[in-house]
C-alpha positions in Angstrom: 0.0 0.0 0.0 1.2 3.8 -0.7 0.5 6.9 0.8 0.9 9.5 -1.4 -0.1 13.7 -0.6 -3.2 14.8 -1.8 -0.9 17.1 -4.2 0.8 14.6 -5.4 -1.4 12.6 -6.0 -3.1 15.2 -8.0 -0.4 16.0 -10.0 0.5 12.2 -11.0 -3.4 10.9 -10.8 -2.4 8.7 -14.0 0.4 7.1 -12.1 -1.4 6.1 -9.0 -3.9 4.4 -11.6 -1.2 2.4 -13.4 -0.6 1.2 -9.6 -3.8 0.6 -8.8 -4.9 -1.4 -11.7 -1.5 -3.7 -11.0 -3.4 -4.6 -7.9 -2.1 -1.6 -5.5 -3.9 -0.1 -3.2 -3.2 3.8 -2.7 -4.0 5.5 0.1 -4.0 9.5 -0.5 -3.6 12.0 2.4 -4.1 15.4 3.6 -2.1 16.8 6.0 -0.5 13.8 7.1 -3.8 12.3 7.4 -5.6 9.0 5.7 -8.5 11.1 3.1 -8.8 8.7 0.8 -8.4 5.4 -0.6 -8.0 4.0 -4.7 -8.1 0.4 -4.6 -8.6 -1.5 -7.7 -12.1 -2.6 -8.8 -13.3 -6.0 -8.3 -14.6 -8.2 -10.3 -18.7 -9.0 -10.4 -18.7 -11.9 -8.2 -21.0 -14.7 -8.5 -24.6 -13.3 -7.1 -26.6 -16.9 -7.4 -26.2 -17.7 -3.4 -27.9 -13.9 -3.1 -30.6 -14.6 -5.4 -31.7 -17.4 -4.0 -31.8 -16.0 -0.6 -33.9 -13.6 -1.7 -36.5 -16.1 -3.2 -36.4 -17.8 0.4 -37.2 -14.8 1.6 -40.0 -14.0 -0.6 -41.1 -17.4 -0.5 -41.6 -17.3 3.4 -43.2 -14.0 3.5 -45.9 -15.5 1.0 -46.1 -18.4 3.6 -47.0 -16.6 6.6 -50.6 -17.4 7.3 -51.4 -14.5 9.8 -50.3 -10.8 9.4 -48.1 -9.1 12.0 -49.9 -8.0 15.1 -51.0 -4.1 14.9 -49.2 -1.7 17.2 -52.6 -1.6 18.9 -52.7 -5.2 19.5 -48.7 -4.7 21.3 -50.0 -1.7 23.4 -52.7 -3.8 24.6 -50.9 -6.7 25.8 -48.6 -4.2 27.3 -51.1 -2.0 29.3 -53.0 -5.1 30.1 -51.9 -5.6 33.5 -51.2 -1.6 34.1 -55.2 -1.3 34.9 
């Protein structure tokens, strides 16, 4: 990882994304201090585990026989021994 001035970095912006797309991460700061980060971009991973987790999700909310109770029905059980 680099850390390179915000000037700098301005200055050779081209550079840092040679670096970064040879698998560098560069970190540029102000000040001394961490501001920002170029890391290279990642490839689309494989998003079938995360579709089918959401068709188990909308599966089961199509299974649920009885809605969710009210707000009412929660501040009734609540104040029910209050009386």
């Amino acid at each position: 990882m680099s850390n390179i001035g915000a000037f700098e970095a301005k200055n050779t912006f081209e550079a840092l994304l040679d670096l970064v797309q040879k698998g560098e991460d560069v970190v540029i700061t102000r000040h001394g201090k961490p501001v920002a980060r170029l890391i290279p971009e990642r490839q689309a991973g494989n998003r079938q585990p995360a579709r089918e987790a959401v068709a188990r999700i909308r599966a089961r909310k199509l299974a649920r026989t009885s809605p969710l109770p009210l707000v009412d029905n929660w501040l009734a059980f609540r104040n029910e021994g209050l009386t």
